[in-house]
LUMZAPA-135320 format. One record per residue (C-alpha): residue number from 1; z, y, x; residue in three letters. Coordinates in steps of 0.1 Angstrom, whole numbers. Example, Ala and Ser with C-alpha at 12.3 -4.5 7.8 and 13.67 -1.06 7.14 Angstrom:
<nodes>
{node 1 {78 -45 123} 'ALA'},
{node 2 {71 -11 137} 'SER'},
</nodes>
This chain:
<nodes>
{node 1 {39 102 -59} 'UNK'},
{node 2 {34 108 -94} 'UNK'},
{node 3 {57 98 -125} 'UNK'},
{node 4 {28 77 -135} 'UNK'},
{node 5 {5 58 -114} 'UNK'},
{node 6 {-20 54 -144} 'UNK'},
{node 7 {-30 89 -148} 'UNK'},
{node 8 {-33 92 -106} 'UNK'},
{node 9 {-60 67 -107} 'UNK'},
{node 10 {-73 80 -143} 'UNK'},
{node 11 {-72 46 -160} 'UNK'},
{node 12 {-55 36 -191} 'UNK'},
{node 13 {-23 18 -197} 'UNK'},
{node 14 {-41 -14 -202} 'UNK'},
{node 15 {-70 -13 -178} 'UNK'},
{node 16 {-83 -47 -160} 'UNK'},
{node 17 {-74 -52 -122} 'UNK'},
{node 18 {-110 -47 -118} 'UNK'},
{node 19 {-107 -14 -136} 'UNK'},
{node 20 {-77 -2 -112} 'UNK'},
{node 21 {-100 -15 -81} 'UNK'},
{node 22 {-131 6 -91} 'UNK'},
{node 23 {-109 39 -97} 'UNK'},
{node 24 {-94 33 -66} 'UNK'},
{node 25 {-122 29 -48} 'UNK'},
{node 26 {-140 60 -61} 'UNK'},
{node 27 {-107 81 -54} 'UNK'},
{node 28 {-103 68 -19} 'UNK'},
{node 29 {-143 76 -9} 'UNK'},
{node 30 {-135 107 -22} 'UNK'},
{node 31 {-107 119 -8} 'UNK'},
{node 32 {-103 104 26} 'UNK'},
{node 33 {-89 122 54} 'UNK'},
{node 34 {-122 115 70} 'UNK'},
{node 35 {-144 130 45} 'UNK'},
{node 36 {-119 160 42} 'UNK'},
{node 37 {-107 170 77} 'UNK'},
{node 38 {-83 196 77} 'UNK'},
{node 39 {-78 193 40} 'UNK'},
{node 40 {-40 192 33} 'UNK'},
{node 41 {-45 188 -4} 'UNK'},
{node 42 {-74 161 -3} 'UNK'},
{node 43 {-47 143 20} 'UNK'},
{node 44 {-19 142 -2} 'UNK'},
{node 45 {-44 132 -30} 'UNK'},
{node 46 {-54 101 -7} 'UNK'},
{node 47 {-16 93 -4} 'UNK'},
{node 48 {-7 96 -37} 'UNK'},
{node 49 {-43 75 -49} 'UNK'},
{node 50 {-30 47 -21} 'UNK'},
{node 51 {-1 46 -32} 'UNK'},
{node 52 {-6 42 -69} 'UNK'},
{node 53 {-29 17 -62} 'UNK'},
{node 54 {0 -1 -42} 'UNK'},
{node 55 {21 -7 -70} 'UNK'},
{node 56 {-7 -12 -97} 'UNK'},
{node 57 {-30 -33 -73} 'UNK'},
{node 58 {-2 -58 -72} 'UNK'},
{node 59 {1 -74 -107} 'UNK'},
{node 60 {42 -86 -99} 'UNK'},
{node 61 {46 -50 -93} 'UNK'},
{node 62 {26 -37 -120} 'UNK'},
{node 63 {44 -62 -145} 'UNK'},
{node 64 {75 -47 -129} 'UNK'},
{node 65 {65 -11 -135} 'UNK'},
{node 66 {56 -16 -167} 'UNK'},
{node 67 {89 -34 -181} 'UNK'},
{node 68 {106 -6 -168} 'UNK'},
{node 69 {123 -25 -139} 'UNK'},
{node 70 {108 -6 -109} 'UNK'},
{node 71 {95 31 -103} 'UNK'},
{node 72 {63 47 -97} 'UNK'},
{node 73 {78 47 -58} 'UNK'},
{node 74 {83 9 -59} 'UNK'},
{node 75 {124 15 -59} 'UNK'},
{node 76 {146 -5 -86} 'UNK'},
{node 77 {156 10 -113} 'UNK'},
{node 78 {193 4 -130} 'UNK'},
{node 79 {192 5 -167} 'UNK'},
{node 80 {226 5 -180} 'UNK'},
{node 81 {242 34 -153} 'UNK'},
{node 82 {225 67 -155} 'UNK'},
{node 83 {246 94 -133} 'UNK'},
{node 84 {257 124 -155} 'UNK'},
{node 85 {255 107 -188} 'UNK'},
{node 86 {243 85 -212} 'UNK'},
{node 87 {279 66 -216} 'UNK'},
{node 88 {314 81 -227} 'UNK'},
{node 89 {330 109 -216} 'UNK'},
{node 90 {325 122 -181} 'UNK'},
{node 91 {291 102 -172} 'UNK'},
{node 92 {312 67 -178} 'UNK'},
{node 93 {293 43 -191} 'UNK'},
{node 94 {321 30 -214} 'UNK'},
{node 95 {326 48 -245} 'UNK'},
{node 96 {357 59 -259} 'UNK'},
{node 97 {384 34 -261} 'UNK'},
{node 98 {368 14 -235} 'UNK'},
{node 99 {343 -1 -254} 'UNK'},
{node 100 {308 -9 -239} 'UNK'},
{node 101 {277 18 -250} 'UNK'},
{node 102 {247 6 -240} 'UNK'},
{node 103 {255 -16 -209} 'UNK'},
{node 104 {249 -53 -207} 'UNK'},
{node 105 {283 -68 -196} 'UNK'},
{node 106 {258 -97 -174} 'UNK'},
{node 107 {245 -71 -157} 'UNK'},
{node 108 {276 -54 -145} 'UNK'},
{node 109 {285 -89 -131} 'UNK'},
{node 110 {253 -93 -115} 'UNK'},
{node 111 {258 -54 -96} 'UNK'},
{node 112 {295 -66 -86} 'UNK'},
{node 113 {289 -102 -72} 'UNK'},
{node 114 {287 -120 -106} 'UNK'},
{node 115 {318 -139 -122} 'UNK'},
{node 116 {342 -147 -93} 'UNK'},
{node 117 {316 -135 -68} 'UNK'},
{node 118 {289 -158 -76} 'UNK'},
{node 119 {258 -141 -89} 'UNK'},
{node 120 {250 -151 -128} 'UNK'},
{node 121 {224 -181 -120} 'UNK'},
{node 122 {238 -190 -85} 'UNK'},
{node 123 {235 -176 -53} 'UNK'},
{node 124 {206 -152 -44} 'UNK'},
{node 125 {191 -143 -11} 'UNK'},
{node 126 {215 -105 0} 'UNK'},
{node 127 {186 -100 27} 'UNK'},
{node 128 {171 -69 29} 'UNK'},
{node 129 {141 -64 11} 'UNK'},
{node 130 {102 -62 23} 'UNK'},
{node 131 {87 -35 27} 'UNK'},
{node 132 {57 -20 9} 'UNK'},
{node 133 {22 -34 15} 'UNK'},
{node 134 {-3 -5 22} 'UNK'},
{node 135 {-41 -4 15} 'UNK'},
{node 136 {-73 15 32} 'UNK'},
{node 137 {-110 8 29} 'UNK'},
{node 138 {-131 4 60} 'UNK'},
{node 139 {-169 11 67} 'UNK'},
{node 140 {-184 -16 86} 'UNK'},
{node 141 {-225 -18 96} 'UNK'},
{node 142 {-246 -47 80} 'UNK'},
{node 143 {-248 -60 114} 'UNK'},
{node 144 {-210 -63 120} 'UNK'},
{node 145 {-210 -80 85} 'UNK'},
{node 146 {-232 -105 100} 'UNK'},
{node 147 {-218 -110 132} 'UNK'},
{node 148 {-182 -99 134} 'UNK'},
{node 149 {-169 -68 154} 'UNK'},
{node 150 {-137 -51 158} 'UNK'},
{node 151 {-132 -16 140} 'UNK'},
{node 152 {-107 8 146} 'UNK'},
{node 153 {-90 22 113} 'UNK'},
{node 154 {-69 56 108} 'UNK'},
{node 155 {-44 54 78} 'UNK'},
{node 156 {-27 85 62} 'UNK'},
{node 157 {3 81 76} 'UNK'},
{node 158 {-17 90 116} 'UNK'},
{node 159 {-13 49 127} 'UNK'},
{node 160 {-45 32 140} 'UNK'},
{node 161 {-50 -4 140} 'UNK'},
{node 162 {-79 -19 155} 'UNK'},
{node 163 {-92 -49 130} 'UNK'},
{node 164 {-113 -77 138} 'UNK'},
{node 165 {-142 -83 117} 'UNK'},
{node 166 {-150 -119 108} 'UNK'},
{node 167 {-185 -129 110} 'UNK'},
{node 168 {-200 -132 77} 'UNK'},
{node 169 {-179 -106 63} 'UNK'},
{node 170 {-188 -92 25} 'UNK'},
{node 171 {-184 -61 5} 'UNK'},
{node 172 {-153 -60 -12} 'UNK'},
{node 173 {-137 -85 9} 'UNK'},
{node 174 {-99 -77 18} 'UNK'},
{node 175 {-82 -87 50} 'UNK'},
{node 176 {-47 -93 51} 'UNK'},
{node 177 {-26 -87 82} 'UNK'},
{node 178 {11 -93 85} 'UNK'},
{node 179 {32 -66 88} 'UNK'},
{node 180 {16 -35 95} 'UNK'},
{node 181 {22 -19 64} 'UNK'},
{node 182 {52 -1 56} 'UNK'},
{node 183 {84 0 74} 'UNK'},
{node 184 {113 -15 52} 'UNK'},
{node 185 {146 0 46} 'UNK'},
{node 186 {177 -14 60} 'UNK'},
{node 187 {160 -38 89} 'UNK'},
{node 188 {137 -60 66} 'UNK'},
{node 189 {104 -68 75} 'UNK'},
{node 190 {75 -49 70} 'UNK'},
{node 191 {48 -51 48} 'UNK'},
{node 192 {14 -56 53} 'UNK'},
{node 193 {-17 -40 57} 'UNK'},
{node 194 {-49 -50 29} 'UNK'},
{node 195 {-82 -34 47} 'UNK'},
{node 196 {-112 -39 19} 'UNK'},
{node 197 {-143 -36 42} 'UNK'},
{node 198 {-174 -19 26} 'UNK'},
{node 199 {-207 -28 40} 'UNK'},
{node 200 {-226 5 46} 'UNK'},
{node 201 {-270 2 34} 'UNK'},
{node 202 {-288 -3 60} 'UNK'},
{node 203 {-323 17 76} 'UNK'},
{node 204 {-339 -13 83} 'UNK'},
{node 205 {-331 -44 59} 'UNK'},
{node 206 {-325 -50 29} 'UNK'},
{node 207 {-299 -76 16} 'UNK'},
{node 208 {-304 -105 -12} 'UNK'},
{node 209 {-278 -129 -8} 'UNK'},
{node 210 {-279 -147 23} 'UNK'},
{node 211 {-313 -133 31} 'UNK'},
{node 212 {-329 -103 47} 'UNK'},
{node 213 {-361 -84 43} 'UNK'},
{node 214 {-381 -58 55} 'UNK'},
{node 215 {-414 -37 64} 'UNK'},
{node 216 {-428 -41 96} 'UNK'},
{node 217 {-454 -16 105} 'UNK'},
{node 218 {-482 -33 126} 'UNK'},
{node 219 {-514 -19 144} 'UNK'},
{node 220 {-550 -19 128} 'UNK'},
{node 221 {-563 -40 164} 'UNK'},
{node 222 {-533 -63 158} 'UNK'},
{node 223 {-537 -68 124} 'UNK'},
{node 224 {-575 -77 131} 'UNK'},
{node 225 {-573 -97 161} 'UNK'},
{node 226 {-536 -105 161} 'UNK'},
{node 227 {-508 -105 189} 'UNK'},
{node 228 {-476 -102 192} 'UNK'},
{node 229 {-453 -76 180} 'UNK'},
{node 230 {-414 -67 187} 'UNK'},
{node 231 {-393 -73 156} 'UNK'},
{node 232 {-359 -57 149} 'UNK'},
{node 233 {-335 -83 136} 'UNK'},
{node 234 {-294 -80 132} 'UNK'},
{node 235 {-295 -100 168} 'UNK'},
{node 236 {-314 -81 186} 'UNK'},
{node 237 {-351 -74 189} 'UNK'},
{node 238 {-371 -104 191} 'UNK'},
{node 239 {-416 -113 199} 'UNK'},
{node 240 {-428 -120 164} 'UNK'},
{node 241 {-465 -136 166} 'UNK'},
{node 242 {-489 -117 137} 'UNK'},
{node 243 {-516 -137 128} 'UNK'},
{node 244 {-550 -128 128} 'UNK'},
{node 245 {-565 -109 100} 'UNK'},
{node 246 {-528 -101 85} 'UNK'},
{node 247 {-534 -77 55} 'UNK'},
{node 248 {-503 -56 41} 'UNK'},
{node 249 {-483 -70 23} 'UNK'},
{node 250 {-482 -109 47} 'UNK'},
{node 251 {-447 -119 51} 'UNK'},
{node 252 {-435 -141 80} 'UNK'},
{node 253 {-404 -155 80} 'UNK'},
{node 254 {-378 -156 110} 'UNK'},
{node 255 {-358 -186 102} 'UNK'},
{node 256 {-317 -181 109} 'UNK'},
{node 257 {-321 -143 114} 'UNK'},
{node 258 {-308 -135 79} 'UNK'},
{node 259 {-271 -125 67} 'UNK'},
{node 260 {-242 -154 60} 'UNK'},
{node 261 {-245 -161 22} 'UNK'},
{node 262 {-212 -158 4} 'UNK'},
{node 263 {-217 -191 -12} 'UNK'},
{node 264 {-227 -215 12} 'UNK'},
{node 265 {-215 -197 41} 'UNK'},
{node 266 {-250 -208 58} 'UNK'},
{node 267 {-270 -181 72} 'UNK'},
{node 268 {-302 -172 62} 'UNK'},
{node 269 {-336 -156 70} 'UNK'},
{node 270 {-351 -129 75} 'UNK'},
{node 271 {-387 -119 58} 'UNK'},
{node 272 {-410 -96 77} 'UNK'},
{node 273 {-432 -81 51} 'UNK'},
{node 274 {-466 -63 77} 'UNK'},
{node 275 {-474 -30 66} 'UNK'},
{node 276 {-509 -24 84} 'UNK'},
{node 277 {-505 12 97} 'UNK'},
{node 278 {-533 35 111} 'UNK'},
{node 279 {-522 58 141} 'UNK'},
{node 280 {-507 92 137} 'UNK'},
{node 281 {-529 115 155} 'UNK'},
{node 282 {-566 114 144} 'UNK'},
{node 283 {-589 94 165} 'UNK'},
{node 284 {-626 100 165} 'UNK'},
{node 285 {-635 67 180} 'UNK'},
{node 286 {-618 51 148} 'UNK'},
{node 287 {-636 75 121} 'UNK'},
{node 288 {-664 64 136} 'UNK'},
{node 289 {-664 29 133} 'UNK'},
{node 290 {-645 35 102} 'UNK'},
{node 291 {-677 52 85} 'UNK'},
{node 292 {-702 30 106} 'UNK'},
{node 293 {-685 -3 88} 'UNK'},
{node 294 {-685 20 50} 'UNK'},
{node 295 {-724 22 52} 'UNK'},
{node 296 {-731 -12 67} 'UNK'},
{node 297 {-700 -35 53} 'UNK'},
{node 298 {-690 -23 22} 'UNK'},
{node 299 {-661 -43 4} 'UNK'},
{node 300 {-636 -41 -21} 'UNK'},
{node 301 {-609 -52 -13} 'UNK'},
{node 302 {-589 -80 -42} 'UNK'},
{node 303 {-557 -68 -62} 'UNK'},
{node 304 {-527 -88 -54} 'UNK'},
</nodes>
């Protein structure tokens, strides 16, 4: 870990939580194991990024870090001892004569049980302390966003931890889940695990809120005498009626086929725009009638 988390993640002092989150994430796409197998270096890098974020992620911690009271590893920090100097003569941290250089006599009660064993402020929980929370990003398809799946995640440290996807899941969003983070020192519990899921473009659709859309290709006959054509949609291909004389550029609507908007939590639909498409390999049947309509049926056709 580095002496400062800041210049880890490459952010100033007094950079927004938002600020820390986007350097993180750009770090962490960059440098994860999966990205860089067999990378020793980009691995560390990954540990070190995760772990800064750890401690800055959190704003207690953070606050803590920055007062002075905790270290860039999370551990406490003891102000008035320093080993091997900063007091009298030998290390002490009573000047000569016995008088007090630098120490806080509260404090010295508070390391030793407080005044007659009770802690300055009354009694405080001796348990043993959490441990850390750690944090990965997970890749999830739109369609697992829509419908919920379960993902298995490697973190740095080799563990894998299968996570269930909730249906309607969003970009950005962080799952929480109890204690599978870090082991604690000393028999506490553990700490947990934050998983913040990034949903991955897709081929086919495109996403606006709680809506879908995207091109269908159709057939010049079913475009002209209309039928029915299969549709891809997040639940499966579905019979999607085209009606007849469709141009490029129709949209049909599939109502309830669309993504779960973040706001409502409702889902939504799904727009088919057609895209009238001529077969790949030439067909002379189809010049033919192509130039026989030219000469006898001109037309031009309108500017949408």
């Amino acid at each position: 870990m580095a002496t400062d988390p800041y210049k880890e993640l490459g952010v100033a002092r007094g950079a927004s939580q938002d600020e820390l989150r986007k350097a993180f994430r750009k770090l962490a796409k960059e440098f994860h194991p999966d990205r860089n197998p067999g990378d020793k270096k980009a691995e560390e890098r990954f540990k070190r990024v995760s772990a800064a974020f750890d401690l800055l992620g959190d704003p207690d911690k953070r606050a803590r870090f920055d007062r002075g009271e905790i270290d860039a590893d999370g551990r406490d920090t003891f102000r008035g001892f320093q080993p091997g100097g900063g007091g009298g003569a030998g290390g002490s941290p009573f000047g000569a004569g016995g008088r007090f250089e630098g120490v806080d006599l509260e404090d010295i009660f508070d390391m030793f049980g407080g005044v007659g064993g009770v802690p300055r402020g009354g009694p405080r929980s001796s348990g043993p302390a959490k441990g850390h929370d750690v944090r990965a990003r997970l890749e999830i398809d739109l369609e697992d966003s829509i419908i919920g799946a379960t993902k298995r995640i490697a973190f740095s440290d080799g563990r894998t931890l299968d996570v269930t996807i909730p249906q309607g899941a969003s970009d950005g969003q962080v799952l929480r889940l109890k204690g599978q983070g870090a082991p604690a020192r000393a028999g506490g519990a553990p700490g947990d695990a934050l998983i913040e899921l990034g949903v991955k473009p897709h081929p086919i659709f495109r996403r606006e809120g709680g809506d879908l859309h995207m091109d269908l290709p159709v057939s010049v006959p079913d475009a002209v005498l209309g039928g029915k054509v299969q549709a891809p949609t997040p639940d499966g291909t579905v019979s999607l009626n085209v009606p007849k004389g469709a141009n490029s550029g129709s949209m049909l609507r599939l109502k309830g086929r669309g993504a779960i908007d973040p706001r409502t939590r409702q889902r939504g639909d799904l727009f088919a725009r057609l895209i009238v498409t001529l077969p790949d390999a030439p067909d002379p049947a189809l010049d033919a009638f192509a130039e026989k309509w030219r000469k006898e049926r001109p037309y031009a056709p309108k500017r949408r």
